[in-house]
C-alpha positions as CSV (number, residue, x, y, z in Angstrom):
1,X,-23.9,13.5,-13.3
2,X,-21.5,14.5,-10.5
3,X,-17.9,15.2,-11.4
4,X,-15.4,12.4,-11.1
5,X,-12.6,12.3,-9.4
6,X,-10.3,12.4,-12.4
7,X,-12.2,15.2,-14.0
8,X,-11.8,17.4,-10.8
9,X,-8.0,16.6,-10.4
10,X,-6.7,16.4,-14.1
11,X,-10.2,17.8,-15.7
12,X,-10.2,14.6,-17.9
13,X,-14.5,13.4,-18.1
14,X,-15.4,10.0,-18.5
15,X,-19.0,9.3,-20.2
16,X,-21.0,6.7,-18.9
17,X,-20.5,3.2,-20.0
18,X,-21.6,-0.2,-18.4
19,X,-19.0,-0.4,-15.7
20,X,-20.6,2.3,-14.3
21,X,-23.6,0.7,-13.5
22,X,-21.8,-1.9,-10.7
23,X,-21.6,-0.9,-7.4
24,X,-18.8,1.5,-6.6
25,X,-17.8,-1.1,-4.4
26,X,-17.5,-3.6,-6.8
27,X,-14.9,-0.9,-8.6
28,X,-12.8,-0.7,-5.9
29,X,-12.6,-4.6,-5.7
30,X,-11.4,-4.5,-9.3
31,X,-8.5,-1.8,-9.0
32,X,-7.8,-3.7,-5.6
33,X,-7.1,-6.8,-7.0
34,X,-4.6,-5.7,-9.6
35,X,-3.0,-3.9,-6.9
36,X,-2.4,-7.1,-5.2
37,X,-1.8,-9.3,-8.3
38,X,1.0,-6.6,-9.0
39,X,2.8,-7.6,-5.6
40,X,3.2,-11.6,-7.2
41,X,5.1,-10.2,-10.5
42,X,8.8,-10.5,-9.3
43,X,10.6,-11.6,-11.9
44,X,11.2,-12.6,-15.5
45,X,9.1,-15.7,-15.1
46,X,6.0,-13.5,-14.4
47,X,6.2,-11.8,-17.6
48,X,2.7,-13.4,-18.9
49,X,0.9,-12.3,-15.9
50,X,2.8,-8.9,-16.1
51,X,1.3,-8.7,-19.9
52,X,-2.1,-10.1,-18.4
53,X,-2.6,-7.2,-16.2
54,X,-1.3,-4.9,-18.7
55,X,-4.0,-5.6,-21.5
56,X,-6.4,-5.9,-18.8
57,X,-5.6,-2.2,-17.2
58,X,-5.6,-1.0,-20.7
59,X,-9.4,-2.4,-21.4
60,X,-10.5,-1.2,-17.8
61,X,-9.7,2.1,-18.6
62,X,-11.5,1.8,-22.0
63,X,-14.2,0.2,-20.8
64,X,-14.6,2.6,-18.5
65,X,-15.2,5.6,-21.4
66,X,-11.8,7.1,-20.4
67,X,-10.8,9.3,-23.8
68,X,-7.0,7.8,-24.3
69,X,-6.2,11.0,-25.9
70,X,-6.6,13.0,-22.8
71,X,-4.0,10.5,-21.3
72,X,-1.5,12.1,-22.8
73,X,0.7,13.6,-19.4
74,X,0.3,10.7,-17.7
75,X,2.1,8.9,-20.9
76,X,5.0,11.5,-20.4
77,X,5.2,10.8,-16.9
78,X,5.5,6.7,-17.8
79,X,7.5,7.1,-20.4
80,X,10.1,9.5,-18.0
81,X,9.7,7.5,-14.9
82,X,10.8,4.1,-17.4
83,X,13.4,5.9,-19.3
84,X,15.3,6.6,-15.8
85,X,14.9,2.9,-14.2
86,X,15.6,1.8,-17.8
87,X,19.3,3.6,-17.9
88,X,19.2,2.9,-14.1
89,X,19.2,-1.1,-14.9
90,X,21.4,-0.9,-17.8
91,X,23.9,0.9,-15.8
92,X,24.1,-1.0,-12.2
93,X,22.6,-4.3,-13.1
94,X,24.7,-7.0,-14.9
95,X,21.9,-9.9,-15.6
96,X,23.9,-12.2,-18.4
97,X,21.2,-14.3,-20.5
98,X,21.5,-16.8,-23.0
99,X,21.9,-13.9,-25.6
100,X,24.2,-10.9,-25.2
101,X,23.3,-8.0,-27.4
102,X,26.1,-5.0,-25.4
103,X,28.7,-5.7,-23.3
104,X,30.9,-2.6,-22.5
105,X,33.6,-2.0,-19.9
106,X,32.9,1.4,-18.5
107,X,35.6,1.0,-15.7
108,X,38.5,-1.3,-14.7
109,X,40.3,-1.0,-11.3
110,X,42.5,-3.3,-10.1
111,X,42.4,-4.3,-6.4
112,X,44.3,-6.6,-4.0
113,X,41.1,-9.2,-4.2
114,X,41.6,-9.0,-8.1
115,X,40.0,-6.9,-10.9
116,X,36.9,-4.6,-10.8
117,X,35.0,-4.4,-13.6
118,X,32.3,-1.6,-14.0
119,X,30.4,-2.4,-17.3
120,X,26.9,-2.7,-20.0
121,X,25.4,-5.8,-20.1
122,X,22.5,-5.8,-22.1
123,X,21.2,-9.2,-22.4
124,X,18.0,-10.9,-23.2
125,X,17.4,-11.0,-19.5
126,X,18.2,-7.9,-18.9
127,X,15.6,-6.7,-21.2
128,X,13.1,-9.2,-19.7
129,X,13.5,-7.6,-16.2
130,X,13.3,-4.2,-17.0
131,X,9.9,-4.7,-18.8
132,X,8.3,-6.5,-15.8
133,X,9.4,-3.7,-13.6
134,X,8.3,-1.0,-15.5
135,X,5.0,-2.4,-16.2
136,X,4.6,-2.8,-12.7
137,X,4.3,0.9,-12.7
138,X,2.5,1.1,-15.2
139,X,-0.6,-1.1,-14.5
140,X,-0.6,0.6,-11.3
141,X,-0.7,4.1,-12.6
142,X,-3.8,2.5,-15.1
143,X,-5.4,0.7,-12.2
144,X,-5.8,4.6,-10.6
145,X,-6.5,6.0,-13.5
146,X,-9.8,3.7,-13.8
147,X,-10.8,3.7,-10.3
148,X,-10.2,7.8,-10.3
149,X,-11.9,8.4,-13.8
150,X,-15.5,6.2,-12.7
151,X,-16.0,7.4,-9.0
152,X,-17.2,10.4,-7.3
153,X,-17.3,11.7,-3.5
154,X,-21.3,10.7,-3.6
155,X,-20.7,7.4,-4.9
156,X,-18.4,6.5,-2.4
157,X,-20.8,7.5,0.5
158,X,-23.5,6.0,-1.3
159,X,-21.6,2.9,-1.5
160,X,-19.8,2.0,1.7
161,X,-23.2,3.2,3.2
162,X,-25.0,0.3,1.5
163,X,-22.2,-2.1,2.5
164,X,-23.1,-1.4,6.5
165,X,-20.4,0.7,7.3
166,X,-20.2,3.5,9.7
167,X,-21.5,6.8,8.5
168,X,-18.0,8.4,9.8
169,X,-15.5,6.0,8.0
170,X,-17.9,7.2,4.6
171,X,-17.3,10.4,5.1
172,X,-13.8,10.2,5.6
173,X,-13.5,8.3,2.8
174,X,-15.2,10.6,0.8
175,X,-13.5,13.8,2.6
176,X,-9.9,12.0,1.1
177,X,-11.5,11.8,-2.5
178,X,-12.6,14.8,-2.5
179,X,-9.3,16.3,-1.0
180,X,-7.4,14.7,-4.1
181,X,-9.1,17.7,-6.1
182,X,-9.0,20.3,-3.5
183,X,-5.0,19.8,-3.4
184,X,-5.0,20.1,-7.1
185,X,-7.3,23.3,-7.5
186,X,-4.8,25.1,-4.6
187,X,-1.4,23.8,-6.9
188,X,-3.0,25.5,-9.7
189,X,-4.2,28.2,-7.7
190,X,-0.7,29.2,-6.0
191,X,0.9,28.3,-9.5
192,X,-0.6,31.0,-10.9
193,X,-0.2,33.1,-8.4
194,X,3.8,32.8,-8.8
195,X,3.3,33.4,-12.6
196,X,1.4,36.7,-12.1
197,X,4.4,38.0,-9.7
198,X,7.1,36.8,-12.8
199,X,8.4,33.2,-12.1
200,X,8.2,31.8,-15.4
201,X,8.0,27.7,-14.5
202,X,8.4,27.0,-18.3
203,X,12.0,28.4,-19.2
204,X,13.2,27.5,-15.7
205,X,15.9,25.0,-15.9
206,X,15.0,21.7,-14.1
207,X,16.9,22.0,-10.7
208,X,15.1,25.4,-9.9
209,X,11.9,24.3,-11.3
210,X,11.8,22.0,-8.6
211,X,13.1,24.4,-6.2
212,X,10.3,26.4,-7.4
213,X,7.5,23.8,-6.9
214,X,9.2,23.2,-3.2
215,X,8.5,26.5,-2.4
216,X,5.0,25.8,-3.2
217,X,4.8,23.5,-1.1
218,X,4.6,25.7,1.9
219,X,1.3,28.4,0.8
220,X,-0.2,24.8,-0.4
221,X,-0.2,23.5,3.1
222,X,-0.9,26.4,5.2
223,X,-4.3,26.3,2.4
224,X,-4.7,22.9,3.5
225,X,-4.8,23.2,7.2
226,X,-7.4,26.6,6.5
227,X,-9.8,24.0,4.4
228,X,-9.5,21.4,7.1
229,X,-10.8,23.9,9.9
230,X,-13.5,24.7,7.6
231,X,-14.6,21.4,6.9
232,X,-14.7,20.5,10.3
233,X,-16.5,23.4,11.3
234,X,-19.0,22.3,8.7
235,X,-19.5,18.9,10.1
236,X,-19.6,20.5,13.3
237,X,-22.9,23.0,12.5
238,X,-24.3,20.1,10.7
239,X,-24.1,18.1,13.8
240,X,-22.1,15.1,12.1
241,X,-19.3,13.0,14.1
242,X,-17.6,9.5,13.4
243,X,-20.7,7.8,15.6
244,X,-23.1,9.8,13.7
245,X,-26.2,7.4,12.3
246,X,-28.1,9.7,9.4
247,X,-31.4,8.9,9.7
248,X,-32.1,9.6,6.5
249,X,-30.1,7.9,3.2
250,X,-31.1,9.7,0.0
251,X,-30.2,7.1,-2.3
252,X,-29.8,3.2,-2.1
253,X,-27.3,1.4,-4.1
254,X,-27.8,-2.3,-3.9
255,X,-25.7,-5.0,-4.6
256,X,-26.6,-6.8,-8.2
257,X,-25.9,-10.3,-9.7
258,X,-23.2,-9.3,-12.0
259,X,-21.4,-7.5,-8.5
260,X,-21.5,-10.8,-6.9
261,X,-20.1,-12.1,-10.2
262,X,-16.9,-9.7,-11.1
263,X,-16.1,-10.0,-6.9
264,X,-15.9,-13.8,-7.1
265,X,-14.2,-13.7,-9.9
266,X,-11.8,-11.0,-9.0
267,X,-11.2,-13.4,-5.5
268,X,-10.8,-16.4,-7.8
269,X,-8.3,-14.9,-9.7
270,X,-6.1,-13.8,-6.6
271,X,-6.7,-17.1,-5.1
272,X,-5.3,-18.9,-8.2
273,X,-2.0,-16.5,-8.5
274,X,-1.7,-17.1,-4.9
275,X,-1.5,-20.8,-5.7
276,X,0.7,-20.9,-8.5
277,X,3.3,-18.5,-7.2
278,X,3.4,-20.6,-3.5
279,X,2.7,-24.3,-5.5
């Protein structure tokens, strides 16, 4: 089984379950569609589709034989990224609700136009607001995380192939998949390099860590742009261009009843938020 491409970028292995048996197509129709149901969740009212895609991210990805436990810096990632728009929200919103749990006057100038007020309002609708946009971002990050942990670079060809489309826009396709992994193997790669010449990224305090990883940055591209000339001078001697037309296709991956089923479904589903958001 070829690697995913969660388990080159994060080295996190899915086993094979029954989602893997649809169409990779049919996969990217699923993680697609709670992309765009995500873009209808706007407000407090939208909380019961925002726990909706929630639970429903959360079964993807174990359905999908994605061990939780190996989930575990993503989790610190969520939990940081919603800490900071949580004190963000508490700080510069004031949302009043029908209950008020904190109110606190940070600041209190006054002013020629009267009075201004810089303070906490923590209120029930406060709360309700900052859990819809935080699980925003975190049924996106759980869409990726399934799409990422149950494809591979040959699946993807395989798949848009099937589909009709061009042989070029495939490998593209499957050249940006793939170059998820490559990117992460050169991090590491440079990473380790700085260690071996003494930068120790772990006792380094936060504003020079990321100073640090900026510098990075620069060896990280200049192995980028190398691996791009070689992969075009490997499509080159292999005589393969955007207009190319294989004559040959290894392996046929055909379009089954339950695909037809989970895409309609998927559409229907859209359709009907649609709907009720514009209705």
């Amino acid at each position: 089984m070829p690697s995913t491409v969660l388990q080159n970028l994060m080295g996190i292995s899915a086993r094979r379950t029954v989602l893997h048996r649809l169409h990779v197509v049919t996969r990217f129709v699923i993680a697609f569609s709670i992309g765009l149901a995500i873009v209808f969740i706007t407000g407090p009212g939208d909380i019961y589709l925002a726990v909706s895609l929630l639970l429903l991210s959360i079964i993807l990805i174990l359905l999908g034989g994605i061990p939780v436990r190996s989930l575990s810096k993503f989790l610190v990632v969520i939990v940081t990224v919603t800490v900071f728009i949580g004190f963000s929200f508490i700080f510069l919103t004031q949302i009043p609700g029908e209950r008020t749990y904190l109110e606190y006057v940070l600041m209190r100038i006054e002013t020629s136009r009267g009075p201004f007020m810089w303070r906490i309002l923590i209120s029930d609708r406060t709360l309700t607001y900052l859990f819809v946009y935080c699980s925003r971002i975190v049924i996106m990050v759980f869409s990726a995380i399934f799409l990422l942990g149950t494809i591979d670079d040959r699946e993807v060809i395989w798949g848009m192939r099937s589909v009709g489309l061009p042989y070029g826009a495939t490998v593209v396709a499957a050249l940006f998949f793939r170059g998820i992994s490559l990117f992460a193997d050169d991090f590491f790669t440079v990473r380790d390099a700085m260690t071996v010449r003494g930068v120790d990224f772990a006792k380094a305090p936060l504003l020079k860590r990321l100073r640090l990883y900026f510098y990075s940055l620069i060896p990280i591209f200049s192995l980028m742009l190398r691996r791009s000339y070689d992969i075009s001078l490997a499509l080159e001697s292999r005589g393969l261009s955007p207009t190319s037309k294989p004559p040959i296709i290894y392996r046929q991956m055909r379009f089954k009843t339950v695909d037809y089923l989970v895409t309609l479904l998927c559409a229907a589903a859209i359709l009907g938020v649609y709907l009720e958001k514009t209705f």
